[in-house]
C-alpha positions in Angstrom: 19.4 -97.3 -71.1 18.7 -93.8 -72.4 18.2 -90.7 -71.1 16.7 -87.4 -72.0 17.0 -83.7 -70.4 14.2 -82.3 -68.7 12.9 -78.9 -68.6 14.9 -77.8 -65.6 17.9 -79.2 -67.9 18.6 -81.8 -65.5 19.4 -85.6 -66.4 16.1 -87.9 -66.3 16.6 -91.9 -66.6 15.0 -93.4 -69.7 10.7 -93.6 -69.2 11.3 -90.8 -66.8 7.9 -88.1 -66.7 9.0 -84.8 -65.3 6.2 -82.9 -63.3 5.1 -79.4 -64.4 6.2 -76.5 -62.5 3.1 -75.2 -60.0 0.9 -73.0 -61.4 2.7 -69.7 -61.3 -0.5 -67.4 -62.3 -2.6 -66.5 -58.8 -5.9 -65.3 -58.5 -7.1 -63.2 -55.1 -10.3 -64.2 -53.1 -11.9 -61.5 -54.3 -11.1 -61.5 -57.7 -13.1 -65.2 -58.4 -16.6 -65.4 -59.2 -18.6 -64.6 -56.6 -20.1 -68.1 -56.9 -16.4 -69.1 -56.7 -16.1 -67.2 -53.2 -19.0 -69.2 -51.8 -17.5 -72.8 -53.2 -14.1 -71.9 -51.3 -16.4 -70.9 -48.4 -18.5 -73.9 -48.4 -15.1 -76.0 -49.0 -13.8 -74.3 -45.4 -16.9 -74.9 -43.7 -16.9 -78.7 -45.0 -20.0 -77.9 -47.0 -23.5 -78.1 -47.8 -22.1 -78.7 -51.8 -24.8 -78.4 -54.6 -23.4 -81.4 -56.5 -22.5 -85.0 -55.7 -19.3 -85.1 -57.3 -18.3 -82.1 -55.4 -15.6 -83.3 -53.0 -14.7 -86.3 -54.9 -10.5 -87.2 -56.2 -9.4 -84.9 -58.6 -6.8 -87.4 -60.5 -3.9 -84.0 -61.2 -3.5 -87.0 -64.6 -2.5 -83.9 -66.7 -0.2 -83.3 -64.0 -1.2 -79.1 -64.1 -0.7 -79.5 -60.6 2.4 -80.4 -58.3 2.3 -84.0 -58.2 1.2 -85.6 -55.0 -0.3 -89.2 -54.1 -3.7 -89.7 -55.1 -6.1 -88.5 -53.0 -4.4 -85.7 -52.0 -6.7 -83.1 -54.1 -10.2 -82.7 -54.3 -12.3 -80.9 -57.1 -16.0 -78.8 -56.2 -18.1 -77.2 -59.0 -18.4 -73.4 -59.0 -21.6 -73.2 -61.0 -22.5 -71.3 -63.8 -25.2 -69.0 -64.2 -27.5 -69.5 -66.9 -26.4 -73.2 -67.4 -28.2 -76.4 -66.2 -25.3 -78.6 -65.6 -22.3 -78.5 -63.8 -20.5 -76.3 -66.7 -16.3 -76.0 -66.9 -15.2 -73.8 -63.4 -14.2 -75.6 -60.8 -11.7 -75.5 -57.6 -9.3 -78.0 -56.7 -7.8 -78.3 -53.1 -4.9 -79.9 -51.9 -4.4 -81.7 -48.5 -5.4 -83.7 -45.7 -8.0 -82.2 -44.4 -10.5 -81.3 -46.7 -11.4 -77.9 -44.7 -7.8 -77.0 -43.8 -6.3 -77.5 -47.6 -2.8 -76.7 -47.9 -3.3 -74.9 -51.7 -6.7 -74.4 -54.0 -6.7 -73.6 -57.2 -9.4 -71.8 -59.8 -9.8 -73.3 -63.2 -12.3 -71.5 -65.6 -11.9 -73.7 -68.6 -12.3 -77.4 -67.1 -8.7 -78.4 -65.7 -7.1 -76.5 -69.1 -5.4 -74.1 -66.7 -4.9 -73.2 -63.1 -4.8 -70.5 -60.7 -3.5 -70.5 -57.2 -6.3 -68.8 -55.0 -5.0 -66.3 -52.8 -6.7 -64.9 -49.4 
């Protein structure tokens, strides 16, 4: 068998994946698009949601995110204005229950990079 180091320096068994750090970079409430404040709101008030996939599994398969078991985050659009379709910002929450999430995170470019919302 063969190892490798991970990032943290410390010793993973061969076929081992190390998990990415949580996003470090945090965004404030009041700092997101205000269609991004009303997509948090509507996520704490357990909707109305424009879109159908708003609410489904987000998969974390880029593992941007602290790895949890599937299911455990969820993904809602924040639309775009201007644009007809669903476009690239989104938030991602984490947790059981789906008005109550443990973490949410912005992304602006389509899951390229996160932010941990702060309120």
């Amino acid at each position: 068998m063969i190892a490798g180091f991970g990032l943290s320096g410390s010793l993973l068994p061969e076929g081992a994946v190390e998990a990415r750090e949580a996003p470090q970079a945090r965004i404030a409430l009041p700092e997101l698009p205000p269609e991004g404040v009303r997509t948090y709101q509507a996520i704490r008030a357990g909707g109305p949601f424009q879109y159908a996939k708003d609410g489904s599994v987000f998969g974390n398969r880029e593992r941007r995110l602290p790895l949890r078991s599937r299911g455990f985050y969820r993904e809602y659009t924040v639309p775009t204005p201007g644009i007809a379709h669903r476009g690239a910002r989104r938030i991602v929450c984490g947790g059981a229950k789906p008005t109550a999430p443990e973490s949410c995170y912005y992304t602006a470019d389509h899951y390229t990079s996160f932010r941990l919302i702060v309120d």
